[in-house]
N, C-alpha and C positions, 0 to 999 in steps of 0.2 A: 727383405720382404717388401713388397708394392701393393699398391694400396691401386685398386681397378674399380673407376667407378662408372656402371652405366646406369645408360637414362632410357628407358624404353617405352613400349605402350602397354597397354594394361590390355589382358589376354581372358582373363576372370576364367568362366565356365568354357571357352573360344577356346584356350590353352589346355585345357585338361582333355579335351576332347581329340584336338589335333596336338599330337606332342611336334610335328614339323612346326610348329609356329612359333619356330625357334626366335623372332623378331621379337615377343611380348616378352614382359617382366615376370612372367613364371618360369620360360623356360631357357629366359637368359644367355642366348646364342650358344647355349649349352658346353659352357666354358668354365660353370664353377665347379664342377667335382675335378678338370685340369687346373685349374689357378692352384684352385686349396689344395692339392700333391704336390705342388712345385713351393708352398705356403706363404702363395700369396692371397689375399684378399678384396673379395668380390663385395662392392656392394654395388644393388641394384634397386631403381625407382623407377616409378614413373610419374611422382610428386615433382614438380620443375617452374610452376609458375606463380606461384602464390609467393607473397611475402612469406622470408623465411622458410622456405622448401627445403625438402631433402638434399637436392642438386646444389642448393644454395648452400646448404651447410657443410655436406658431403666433400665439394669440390675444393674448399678451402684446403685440403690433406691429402685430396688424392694427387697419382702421379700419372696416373692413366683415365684418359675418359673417353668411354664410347656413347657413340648417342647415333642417332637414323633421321637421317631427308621425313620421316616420317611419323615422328614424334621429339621433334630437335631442341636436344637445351641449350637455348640460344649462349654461345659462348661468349657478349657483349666484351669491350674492352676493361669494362670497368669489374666484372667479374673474372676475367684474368690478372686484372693487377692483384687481386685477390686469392690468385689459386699459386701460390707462392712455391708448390711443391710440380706444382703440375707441367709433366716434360711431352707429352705424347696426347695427341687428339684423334682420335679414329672414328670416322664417320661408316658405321655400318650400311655400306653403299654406297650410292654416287651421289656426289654433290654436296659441296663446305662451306654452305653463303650464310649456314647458323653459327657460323663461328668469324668474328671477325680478325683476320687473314693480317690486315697490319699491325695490330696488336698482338697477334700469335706473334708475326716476326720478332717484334721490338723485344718481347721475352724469349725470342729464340726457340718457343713449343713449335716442335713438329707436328706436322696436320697433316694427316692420311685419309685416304677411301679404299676403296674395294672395287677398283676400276674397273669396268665392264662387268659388275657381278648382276645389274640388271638391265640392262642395255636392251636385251632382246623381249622382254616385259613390257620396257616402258613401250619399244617400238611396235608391240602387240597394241596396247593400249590406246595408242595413238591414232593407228588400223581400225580398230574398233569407234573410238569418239568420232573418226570423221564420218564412217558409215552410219551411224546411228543419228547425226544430224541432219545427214545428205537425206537419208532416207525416212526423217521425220519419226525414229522409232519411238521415243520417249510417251511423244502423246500417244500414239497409235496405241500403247500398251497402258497407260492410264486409262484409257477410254476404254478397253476390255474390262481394263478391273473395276470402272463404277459401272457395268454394267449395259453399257453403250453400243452402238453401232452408226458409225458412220463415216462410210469408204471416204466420201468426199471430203471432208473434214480436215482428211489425212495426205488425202492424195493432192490435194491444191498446194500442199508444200513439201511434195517427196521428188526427188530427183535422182537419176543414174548419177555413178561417179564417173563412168564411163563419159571419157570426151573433155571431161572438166581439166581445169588447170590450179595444180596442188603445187604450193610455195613454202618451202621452208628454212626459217630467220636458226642458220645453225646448222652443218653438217657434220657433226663430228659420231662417233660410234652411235649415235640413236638418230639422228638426222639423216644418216646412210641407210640403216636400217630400214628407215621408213618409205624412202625413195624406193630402194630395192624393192619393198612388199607391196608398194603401189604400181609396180610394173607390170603384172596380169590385168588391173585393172583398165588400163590402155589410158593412161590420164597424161595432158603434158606437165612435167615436171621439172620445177626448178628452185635453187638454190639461194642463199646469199648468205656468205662467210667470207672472211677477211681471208682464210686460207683455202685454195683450190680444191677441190678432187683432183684427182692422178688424172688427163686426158684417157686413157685407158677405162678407168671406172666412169666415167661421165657416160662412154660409149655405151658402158655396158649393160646401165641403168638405163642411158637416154634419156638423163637430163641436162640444164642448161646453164650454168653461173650466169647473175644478173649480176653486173657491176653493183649498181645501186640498191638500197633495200625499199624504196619507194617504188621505184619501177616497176620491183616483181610484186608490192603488195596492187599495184595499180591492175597487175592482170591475172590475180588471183581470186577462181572462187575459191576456194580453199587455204586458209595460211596456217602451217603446224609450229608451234617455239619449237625449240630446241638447243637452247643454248643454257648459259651458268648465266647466275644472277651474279652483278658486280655492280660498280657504281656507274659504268656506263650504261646497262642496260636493267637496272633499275627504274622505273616508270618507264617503262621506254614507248609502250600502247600506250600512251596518253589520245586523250580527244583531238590532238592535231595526226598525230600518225593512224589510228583509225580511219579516220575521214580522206588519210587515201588510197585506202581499201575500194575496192569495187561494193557498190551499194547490193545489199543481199548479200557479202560474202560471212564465209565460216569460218572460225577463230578456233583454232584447239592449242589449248595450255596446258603439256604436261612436264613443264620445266619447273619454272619458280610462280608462287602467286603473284610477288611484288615487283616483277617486270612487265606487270600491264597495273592501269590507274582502276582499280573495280569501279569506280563512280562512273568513270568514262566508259566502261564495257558496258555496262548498267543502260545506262543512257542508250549508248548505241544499239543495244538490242530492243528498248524498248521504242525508238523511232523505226526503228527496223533498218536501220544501216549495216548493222549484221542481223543472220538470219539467226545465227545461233552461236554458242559459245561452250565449249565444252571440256573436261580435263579436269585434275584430281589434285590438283596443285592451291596452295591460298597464302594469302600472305601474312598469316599469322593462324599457326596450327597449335589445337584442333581450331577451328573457324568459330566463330562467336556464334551462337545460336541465331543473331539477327545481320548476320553478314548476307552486302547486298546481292551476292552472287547466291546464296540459294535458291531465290526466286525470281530472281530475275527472268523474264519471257520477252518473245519478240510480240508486235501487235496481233498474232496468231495464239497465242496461249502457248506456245510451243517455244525451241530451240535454246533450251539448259540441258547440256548431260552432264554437269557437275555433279563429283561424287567425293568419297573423304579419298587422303592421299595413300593410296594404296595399288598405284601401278606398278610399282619398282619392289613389291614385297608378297610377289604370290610365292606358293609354298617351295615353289623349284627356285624363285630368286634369292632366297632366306637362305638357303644351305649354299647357295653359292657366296654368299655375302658373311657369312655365319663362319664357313670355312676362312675365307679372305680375313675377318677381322683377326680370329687365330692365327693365322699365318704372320701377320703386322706384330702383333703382339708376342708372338714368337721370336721374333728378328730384334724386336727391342727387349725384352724379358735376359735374353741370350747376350744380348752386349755386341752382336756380331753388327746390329742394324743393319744387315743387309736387304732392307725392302727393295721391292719391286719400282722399280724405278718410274713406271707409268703412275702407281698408286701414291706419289708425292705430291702434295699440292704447296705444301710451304716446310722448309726444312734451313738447318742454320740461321735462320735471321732472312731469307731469301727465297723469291718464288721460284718453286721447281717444274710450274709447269705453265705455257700458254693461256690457258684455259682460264686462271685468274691472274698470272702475269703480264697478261695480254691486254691491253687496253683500245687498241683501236677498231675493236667488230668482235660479234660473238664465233663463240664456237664452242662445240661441247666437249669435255675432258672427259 
């Protein structure tokens, strides 16, 4: 018998209304009426941060733990030395910067995602946060709801996307995505990854690798993350690399919170060195009710579309994500371990993939 423990978000009346919301801790990737016929056991929280937590106590026994980019129980190294049983990490979708990677080695736990289970979400999302800043929507629509009127207000900081030059730190399955979805828009576009596109796909998109990552933020209105949070590109938007940004440009973060300094983003919107800053991402979730990015504005009253992290978990990304975690869990359960070799981010004692193997430039796994 194995002992599977997740760690999820709390779904309350959310859950009961939508049974797809298979992400929340009611309806538990909808894996316990399978566990418990195989007789294994399920338990599930979304207790994780307090002294003495569920997670906290839980995880000392279990041998399985899933958790989500979206309510993540931070796996620190010092709560692995601790989980003495624990062989298998599965992150219910992309991205494993809540678990730290070199201490999973050192105890040889396996670290899994559900690669590509929301790739095409996040790349919606991202679509969405650049238009809504470009085009100044946030305030425009506050100012319906108190009640308001006034074009001008709005229109002195809305802008076509069309013509603009959109730059993104990160090409990999959602950095591609997004180039591709910005190619109706007529924007010029380009890159910066340690690893190529195919000369073939470059054409096809019609964008451009910049050698440098300064370079492209220097002629960018527009710059999108997209890469994994690691120790290299942890703070990495500090107040020196902002500033050499194009003055007025736009910031979307749908990656990691803590690959940009919030104090520095803060700042820079409120000088107006950016115009706006937008994305679902924080660095330390859920976000403190007095985290500076909630309200952060440019000297317009405008340019936050920050929202909670919830790009990577609309109802169609769940069930693909939902299904993947079963599947991992399958492969190990089974003895066969034969995962998906894309969905490996750390296995034996050793990194199995680029994405946080990699140390010299982002890219997204």
């Amino acid at each position: 018998m194995v002992k599977v423990l997740a760690v999820l978000y709390q779904g309350g009346e959310h859950a009961k209304q939508q049974p797809g919301l298979l992400g929340a801790v009611e309806n538990e990737l909808g894996l316990r009426e399978w566990l418990e016929g195989e007789g294994h056991t399920l338990v599930t929280t979304a207790d994780k941060d307090d002294e003495n937590s569920t997670f906290d106590r839980e995880l000392e026994t279990a041998e399985v733990i899933i958790t989500t980019p979206f309510h993540p129980g931070y796996l620190t190294s010092e709560r692995l030395d601790r989980a003495k049983n624990l062989k298998l990490c599965i992150t219910a979708g992309i991205g494993s910067d809540h678990v730290d990677l070199n201490a999973a080695n050192k105890h040889k736990i396996t670290v899994a995602e559900v690669t590509g289970s929301n790739v095409v979400s996040v790349a919606e999302h991202v679509l969405m946060s650049i238009l809504l800043l470009v085009r100044n929507f946030v305030p425009a629509h506050e100012q319906v709801e108190a009640g308001d009127w006034n074009v001008a207000a709005i229109a002195k900081d809305a802008y076509d996307l069309e013509g603009k030059t959109v730059g993104t730190v990160g090409v990999g399955r959602i950095g591609e995505r997004v180039l591709r979805r910005l190619k109706p828009f007529d924007c010029k576009t380009l890159y910066f990854d340690y690893q190529p596109l195919k000369p073939e796909v470059e054409q096809e998109i019609g964008c451009r690798r910049v050698d440098s990552m300064e370079e492209m933020l220097s002629q960018c209105d527009v710059v999108t993350i997209n890469c994994p949070l690691h120790e290299k590109t942890r703070g990495m938007f500090n107040k020196d690399l902002i500033a050499k940004m194009k003055k007025g440009a736009f910031l979307v973060n749908t990656a990691r919170g803590a690959i940009v300094v919030k104090e520095d983003v803060a700042q820079a919107l409120r000088t107006g060195h950016l115009s706006g800053y937008s994305g679902d991402v924080w660095d330390k979730q859920p976000a403190p009710v007095d985290h500076l990015l909630r309200k952060a504005k440019n000297p317009n009253g405008g340019g936050n579309g920050m929202v909670p992290h919830y790009s990577g978990t609309t109802l169609d990304a769940q069930k693909r994500y939902a299904d993947g975690t079963k599947r991992i869990l399958q492969s190990y359960l089974s003895g066969k371990f034969d995962y998906h070799p894309e969905d490996l981010i750390v296995k034996d004692g050793d990194y199995a993939t680029k994405a946080y193997g990699q140390r010299s430039g982002p890219t997204q796994g």
